[in-house]
DOMI-155045 format. One line per 4 residues: number of its first residue (from 1); their letters; for each residue x, y negated, z negated of N, C-alpha, C. Coordinates in Angstrom, 1 decimal, padded with zeros to 4 digits. Layout:
# residues N
NUM> a> X Y Z X Y Z X Y Z | ...
***
This chain:
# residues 205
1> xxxx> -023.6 -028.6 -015.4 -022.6 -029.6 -015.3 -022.3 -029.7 -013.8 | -022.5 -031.3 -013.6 -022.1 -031.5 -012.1 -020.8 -032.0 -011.6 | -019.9 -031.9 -010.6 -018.8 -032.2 -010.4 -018.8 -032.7 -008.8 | -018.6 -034.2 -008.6 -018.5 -034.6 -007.3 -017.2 -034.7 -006.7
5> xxxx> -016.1 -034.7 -007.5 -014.8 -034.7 -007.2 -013.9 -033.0 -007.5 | -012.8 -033.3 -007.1 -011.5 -031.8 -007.3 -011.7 -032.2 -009.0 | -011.8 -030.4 -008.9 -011.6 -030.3 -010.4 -010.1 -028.8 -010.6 | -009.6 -029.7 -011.6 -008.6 -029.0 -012.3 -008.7 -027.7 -013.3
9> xxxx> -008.4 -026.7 -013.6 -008.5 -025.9 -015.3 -007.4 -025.2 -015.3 | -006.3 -025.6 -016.1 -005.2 -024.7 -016.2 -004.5 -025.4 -017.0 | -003.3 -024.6 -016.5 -001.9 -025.7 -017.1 -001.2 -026.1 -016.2 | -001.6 -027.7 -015.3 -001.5 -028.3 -014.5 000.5 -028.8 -015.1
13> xxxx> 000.6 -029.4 -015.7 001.8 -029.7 -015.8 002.9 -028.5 -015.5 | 002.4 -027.1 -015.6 003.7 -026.2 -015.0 003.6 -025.7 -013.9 | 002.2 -026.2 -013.0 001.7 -025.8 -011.8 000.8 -024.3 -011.9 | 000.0 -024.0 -013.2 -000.6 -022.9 -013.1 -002.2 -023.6 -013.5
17> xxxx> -002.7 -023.1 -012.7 -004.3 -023.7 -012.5 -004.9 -022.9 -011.4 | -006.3 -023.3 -011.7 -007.8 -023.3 -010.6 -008.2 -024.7 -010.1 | -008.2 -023.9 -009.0 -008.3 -025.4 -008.3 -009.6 -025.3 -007.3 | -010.5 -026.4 -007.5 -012.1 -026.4 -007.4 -012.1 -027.8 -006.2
21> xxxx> -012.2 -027.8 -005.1 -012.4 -029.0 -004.5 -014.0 -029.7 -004.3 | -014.1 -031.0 -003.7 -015.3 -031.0 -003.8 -016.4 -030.2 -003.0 | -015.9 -029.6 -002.3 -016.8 -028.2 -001.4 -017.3 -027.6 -002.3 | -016.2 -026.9 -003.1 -016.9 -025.8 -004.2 -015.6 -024.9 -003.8
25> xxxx> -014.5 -025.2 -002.6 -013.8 -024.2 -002.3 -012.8 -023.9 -003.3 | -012.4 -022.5 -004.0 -011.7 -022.4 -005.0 -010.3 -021.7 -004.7 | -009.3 -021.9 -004.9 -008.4 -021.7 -005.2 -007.1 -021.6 -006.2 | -006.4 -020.0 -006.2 -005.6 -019.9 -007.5 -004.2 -020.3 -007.4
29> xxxx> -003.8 -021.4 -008.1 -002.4 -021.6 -008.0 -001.5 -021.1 -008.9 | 000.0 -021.2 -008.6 000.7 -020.7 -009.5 000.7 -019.0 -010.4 | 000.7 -019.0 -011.5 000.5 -018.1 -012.4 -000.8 -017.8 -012.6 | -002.0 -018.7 -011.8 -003.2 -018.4 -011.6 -003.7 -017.2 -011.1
33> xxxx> -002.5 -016.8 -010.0 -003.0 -015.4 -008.9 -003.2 -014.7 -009.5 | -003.8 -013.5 -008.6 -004.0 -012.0 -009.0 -003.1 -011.3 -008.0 | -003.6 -010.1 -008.4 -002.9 -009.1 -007.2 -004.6 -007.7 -007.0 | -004.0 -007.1 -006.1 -004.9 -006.3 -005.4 -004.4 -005.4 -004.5
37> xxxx> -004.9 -004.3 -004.5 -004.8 -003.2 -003.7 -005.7 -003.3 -002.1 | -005.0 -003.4 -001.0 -005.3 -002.9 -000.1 -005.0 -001.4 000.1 | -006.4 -000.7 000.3 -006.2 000.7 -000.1 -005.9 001.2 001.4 | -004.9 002.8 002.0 -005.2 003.2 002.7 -005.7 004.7 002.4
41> xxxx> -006.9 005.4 001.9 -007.1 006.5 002.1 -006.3 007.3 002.5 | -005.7 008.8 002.4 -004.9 009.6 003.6 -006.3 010.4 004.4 | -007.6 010.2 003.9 -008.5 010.9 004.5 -008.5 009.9 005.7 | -008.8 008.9 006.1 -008.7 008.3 006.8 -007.6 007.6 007.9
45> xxxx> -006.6 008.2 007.2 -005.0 008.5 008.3 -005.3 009.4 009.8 | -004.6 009.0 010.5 -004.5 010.1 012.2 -003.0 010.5 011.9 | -003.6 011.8 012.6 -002.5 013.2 012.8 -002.0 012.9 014.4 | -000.5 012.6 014.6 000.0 012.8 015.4 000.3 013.8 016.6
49> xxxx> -000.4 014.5 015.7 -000.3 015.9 016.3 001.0 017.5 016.8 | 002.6 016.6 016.2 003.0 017.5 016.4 004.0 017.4 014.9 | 004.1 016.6 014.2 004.7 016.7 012.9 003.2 016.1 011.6 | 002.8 017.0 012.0 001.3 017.0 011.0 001.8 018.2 009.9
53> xxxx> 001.3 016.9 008.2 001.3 017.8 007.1 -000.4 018.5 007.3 | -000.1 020.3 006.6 -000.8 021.1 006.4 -002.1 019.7 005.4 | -003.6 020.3 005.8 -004.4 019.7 004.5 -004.8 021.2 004.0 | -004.9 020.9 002.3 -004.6 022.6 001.8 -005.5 021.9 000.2
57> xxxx> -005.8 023.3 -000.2 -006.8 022.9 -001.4 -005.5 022.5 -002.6 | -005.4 021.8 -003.5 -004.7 021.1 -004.3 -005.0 021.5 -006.0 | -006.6 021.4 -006.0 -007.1 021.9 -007.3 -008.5 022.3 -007.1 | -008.6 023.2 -008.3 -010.2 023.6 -008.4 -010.5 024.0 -009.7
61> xxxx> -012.0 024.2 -009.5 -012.5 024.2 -011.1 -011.9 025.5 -012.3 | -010.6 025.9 -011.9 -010.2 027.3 -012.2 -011.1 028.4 -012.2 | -012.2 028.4 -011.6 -012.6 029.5 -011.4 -013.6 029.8 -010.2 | -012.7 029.4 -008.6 -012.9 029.4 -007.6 -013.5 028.5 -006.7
65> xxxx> -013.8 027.7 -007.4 -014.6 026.3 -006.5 -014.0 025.9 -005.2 | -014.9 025.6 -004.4 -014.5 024.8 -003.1 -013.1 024.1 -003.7 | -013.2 022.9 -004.8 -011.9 022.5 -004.8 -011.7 021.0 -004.6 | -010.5 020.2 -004.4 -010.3 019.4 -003.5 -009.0 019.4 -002.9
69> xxxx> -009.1 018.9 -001.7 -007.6 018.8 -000.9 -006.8 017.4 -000.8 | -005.7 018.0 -000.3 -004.7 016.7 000.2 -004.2 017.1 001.5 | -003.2 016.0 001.9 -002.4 016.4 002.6 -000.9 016.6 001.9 | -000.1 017.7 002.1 001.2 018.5 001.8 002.0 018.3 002.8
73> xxxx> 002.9 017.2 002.2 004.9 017.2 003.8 005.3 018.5 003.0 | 006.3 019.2 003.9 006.8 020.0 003.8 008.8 019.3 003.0 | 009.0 020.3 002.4 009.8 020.5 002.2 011.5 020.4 003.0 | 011.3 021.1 003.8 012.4 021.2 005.4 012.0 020.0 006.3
77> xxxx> 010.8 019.8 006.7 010.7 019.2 008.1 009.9 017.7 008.1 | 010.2 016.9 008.3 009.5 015.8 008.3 008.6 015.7 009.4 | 007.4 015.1 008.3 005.9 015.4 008.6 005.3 013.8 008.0 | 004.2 013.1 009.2 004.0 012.1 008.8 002.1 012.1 009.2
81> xxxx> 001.8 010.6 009.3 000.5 010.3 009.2 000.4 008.8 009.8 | -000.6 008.4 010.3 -000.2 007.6 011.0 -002.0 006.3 010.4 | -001.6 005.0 010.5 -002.4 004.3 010.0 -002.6 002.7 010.1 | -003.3 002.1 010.5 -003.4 000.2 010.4 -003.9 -000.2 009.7
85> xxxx> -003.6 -001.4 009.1 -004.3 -002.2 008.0 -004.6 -003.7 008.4 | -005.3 -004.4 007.9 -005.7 -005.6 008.3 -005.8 -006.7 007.0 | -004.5 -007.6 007.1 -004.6 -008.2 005.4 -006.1 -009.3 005.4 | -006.8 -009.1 004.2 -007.8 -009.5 004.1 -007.6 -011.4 003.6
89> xxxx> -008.6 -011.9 004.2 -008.7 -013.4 004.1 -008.5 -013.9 002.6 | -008.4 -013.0 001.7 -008.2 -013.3 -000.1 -006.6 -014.0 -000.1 | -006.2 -012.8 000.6 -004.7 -013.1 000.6 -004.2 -014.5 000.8 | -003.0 -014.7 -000.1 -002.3 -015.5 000.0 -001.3 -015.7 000.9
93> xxxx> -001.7 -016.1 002.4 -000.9 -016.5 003.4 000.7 -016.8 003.0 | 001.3 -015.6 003.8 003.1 -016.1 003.8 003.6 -015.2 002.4 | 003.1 -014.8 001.7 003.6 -014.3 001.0 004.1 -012.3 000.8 | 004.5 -012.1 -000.1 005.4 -010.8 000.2 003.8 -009.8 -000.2
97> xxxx> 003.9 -008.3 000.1 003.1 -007.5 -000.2 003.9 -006.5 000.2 | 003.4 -004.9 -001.1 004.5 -004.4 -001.8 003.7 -003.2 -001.8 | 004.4 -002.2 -000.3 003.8 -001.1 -000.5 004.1 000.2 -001.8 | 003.4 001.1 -001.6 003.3 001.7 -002.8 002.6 003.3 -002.3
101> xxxx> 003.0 005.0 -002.6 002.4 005.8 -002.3 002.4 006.3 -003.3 | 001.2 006.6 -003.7 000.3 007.4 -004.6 000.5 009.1 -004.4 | 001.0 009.8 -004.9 001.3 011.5 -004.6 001.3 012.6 -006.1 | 001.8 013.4 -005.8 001.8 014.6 -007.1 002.9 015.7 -006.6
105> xxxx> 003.6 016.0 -007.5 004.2 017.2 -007.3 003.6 018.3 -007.4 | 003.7 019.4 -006.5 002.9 020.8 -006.7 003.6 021.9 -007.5 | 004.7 021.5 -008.2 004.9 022.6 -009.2 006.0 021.6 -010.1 | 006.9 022.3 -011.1 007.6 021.5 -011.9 008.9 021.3 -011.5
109> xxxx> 008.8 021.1 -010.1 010.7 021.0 -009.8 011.0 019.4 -010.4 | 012.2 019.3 -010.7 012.3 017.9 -010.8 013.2 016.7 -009.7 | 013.4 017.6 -008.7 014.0 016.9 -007.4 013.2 015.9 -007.2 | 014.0 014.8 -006.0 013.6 013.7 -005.8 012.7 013.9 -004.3
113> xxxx> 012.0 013.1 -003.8 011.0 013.0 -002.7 011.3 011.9 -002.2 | 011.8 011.7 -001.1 011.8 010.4 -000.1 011.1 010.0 000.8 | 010.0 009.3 000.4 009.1 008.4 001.0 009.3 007.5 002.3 | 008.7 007.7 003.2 009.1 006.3 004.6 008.5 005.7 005.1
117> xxxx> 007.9 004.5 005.0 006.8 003.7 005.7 007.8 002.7 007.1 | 007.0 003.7 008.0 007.4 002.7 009.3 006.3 001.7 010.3 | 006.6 000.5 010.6 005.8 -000.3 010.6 005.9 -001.7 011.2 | 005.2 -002.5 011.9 005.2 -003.2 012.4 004.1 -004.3 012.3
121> xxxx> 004.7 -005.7 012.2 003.1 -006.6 011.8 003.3 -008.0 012.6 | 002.0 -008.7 012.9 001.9 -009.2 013.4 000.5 -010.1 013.2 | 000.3 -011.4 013.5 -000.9 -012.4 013.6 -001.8 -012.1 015.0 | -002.6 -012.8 014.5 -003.5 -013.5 015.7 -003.0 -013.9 016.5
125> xxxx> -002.9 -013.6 017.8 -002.2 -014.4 018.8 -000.7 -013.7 019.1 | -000.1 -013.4 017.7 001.4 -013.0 018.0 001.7 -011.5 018.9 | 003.1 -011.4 018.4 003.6 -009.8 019.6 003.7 -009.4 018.5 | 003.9 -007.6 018.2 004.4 -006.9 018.0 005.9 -006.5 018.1
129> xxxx> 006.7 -006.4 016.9 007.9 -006.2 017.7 008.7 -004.9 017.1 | 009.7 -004.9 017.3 010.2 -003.4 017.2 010.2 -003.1 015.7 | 009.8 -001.5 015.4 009.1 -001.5 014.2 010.5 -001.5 013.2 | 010.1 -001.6 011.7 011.1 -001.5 010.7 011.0 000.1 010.0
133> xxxx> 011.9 000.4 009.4 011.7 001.7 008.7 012.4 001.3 006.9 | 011.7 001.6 006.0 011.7 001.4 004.8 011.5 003.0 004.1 | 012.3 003.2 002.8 012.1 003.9 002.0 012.1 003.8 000.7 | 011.3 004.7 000.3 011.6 004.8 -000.9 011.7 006.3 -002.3
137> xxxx> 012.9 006.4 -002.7 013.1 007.9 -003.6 012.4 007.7 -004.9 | 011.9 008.8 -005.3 010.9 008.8 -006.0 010.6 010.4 -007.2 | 011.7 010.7 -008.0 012.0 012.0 -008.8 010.6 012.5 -009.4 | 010.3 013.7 -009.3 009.3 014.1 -009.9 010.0 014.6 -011.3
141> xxxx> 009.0 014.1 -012.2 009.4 014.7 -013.4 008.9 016.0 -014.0 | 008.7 016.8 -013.3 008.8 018.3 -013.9 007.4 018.8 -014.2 | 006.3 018.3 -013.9 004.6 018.0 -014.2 003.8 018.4 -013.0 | 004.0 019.4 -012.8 003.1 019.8 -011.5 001.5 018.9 -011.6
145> xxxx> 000.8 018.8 -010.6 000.1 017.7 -010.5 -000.1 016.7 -011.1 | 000.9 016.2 -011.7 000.8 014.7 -012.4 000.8 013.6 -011.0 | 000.2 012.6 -011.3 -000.3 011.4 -010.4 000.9 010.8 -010.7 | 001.7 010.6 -009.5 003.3 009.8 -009.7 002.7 008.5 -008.6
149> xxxx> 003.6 007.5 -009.1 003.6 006.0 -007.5 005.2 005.5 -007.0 | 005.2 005.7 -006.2 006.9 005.6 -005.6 006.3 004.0 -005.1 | 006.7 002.7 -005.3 006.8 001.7 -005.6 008.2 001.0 -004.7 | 008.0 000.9 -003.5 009.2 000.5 -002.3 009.4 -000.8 -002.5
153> xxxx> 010.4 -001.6 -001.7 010.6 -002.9 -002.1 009.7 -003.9 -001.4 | 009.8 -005.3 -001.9 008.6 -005.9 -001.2 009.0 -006.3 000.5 | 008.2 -006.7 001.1 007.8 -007.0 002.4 007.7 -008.4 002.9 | 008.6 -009.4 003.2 008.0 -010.5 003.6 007.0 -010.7 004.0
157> xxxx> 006.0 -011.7 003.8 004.8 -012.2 004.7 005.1 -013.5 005.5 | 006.3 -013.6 005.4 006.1 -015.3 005.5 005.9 -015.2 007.0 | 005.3 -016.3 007.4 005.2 -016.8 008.6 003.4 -016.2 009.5 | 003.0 -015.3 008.5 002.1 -013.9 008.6 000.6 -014.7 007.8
161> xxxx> -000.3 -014.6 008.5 -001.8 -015.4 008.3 -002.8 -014.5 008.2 | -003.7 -014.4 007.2 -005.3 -013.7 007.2 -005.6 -013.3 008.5 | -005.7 -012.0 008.4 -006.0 -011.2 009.3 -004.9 -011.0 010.7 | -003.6 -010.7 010.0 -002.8 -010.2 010.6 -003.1 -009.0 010.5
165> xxxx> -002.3 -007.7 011.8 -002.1 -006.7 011.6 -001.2 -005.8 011.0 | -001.4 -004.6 010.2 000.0 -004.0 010.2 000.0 -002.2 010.6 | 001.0 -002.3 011.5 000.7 -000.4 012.8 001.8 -000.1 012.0 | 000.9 001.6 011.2 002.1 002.0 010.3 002.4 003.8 010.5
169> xxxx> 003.4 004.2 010.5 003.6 005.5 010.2 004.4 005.9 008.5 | 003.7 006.7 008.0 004.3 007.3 006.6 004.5 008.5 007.0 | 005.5 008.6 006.2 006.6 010.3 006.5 007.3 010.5 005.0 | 007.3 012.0 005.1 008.6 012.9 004.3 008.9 012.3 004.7
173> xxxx> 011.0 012.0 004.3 012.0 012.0 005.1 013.0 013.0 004.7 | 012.1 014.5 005.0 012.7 015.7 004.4 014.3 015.5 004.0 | 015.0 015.6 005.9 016.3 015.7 005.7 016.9 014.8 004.9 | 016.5 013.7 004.6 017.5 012.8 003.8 018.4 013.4 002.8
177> xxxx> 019.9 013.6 002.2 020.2 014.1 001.3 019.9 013.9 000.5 | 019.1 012.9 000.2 018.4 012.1 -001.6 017.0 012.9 -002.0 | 016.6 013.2 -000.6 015.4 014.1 -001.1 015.4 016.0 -001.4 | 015.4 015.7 -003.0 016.1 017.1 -003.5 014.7 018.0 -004.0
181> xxxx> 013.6 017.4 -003.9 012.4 018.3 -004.4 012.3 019.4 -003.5 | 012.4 020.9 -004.4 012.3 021.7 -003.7 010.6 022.6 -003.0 | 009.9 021.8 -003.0 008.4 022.6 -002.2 007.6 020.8 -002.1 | 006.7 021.7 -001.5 005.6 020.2 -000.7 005.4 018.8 -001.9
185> xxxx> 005.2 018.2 -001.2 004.6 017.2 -001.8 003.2 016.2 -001.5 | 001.9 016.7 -002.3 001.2 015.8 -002.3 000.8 014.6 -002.1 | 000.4 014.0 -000.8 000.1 012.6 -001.0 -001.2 012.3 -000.8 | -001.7 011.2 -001.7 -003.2 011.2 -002.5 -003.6 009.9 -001.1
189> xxxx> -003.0 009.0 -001.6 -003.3 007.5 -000.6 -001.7 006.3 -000.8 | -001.6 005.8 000.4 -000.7 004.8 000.4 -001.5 003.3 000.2 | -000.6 002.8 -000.4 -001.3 001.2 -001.2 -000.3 000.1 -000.3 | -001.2 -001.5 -000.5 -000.4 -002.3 -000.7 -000.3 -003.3 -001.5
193> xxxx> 000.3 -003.8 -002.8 -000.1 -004.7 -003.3 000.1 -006.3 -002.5 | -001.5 -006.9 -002.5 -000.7 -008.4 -002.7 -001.7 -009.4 -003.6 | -001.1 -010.9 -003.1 -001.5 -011.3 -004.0 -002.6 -012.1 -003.7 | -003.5 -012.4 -004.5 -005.1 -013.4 -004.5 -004.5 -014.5 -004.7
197> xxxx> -005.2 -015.3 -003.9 -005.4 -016.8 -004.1 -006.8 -017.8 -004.3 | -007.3 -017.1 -003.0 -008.9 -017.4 -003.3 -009.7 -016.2 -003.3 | -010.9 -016.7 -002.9 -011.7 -016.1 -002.5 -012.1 -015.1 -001.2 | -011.6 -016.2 -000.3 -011.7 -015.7 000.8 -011.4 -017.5 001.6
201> xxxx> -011.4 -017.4 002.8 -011.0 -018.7 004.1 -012.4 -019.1 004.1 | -012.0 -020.8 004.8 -013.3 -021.6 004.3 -013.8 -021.4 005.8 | -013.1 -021.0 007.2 -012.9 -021.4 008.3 -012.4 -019.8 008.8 | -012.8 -019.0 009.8 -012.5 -018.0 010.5 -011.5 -018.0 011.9
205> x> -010.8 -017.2 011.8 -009.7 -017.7 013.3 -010.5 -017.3 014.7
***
């Protein structure tokens, strides 16, 4: 089937649809989008070098294996990691994206853990400006290595274009009084969700 004009498939009357131009360039509108993870590894994080969490074996085959590791914040002292992201051309220009840390408790306390992504973002062309500091508490439920996601509030994008930057520091925020978990805490990888529109840009900056 051939198509020389914009083509429609959805439910145009409530504004949810695919939208097909006559290029072939596609785009998702409305209730069309997706969402996606921009992943950040913590293997791939830099150590500041003077508030560096310990990397320490986490689990093994119970009966002595090499294992695998994490990195462990401490309990008393805030301990961070440091990291950049670059939002991918899929993205939907201007819109919010919703970080997210992926961790585990290392025994069954059930205190809370206070999460802190600090950070700053910027376009092509633009400044950098003085960074923001966001948190988020996050109770472990009593499950020593269970896979927990502390889920922070969203992030404007507006004003923010494919292939902006974002310069980030993640931290314990030991002292906080809200953070009541008593020993380390595991963190696996920090996320960000956002949302798909297309494919990718028809045109490169």
């Amino acid at each position: 089937m051939t198509h020389t004009t914009d083509l429609y498939i959805g439910d145009l009357s409530n504004g949810n649809y695919l939208y097909i131009n006559s290029s072939g360039h596609l785009t998702l509108v409305g209730d069309a989008t997706v969402w996606d993870d921009l992943r950040v590894p913590v293997y791939q994080t830099k150590l500041g070098g003077t508030k560096d969490p310990d990397f320490v074996k986490v689990l093994d085959d119970g009966a002595g294996s090499q294992g695998v590791f994490a990195y462990l914040f401490d309990k008393t002292t805030e301990e961070e990691l440091y990291f950049a992201v670059q939002l991918p051309h899929a993205w939907k220009a201007g819109s919010s994206i919703t970080p997210h840390v992926h961790w585990m408790p290392t025994d069954t306390d059930t205190g809370s853990v206070v999460w802190g992504i600090e950070y700053s973002w910027a376009s092509i062309n633009g400044t950098f400006g003085n960074t923001t500091l966001v948190t988020k508490t996050d109770a472990a439920d009593g499950t020593a290595d269970k896979h927990q996601m502390a889920v922070f509030s969203a992030i404007s994008g507006t004003g923010h274009t494919a292939s902006s930057m974002i310069i980030c520091r993640v931290y314990r925020k030991a002292a906080d009084a809200a953070d009541t978990y008593n020993a380390d805490a595991a963190l696996i990888e920090v996320d960000f969700h956002y949302e798909v529109d297309k494919i990718g840009d028809n045109s490169l900056p």
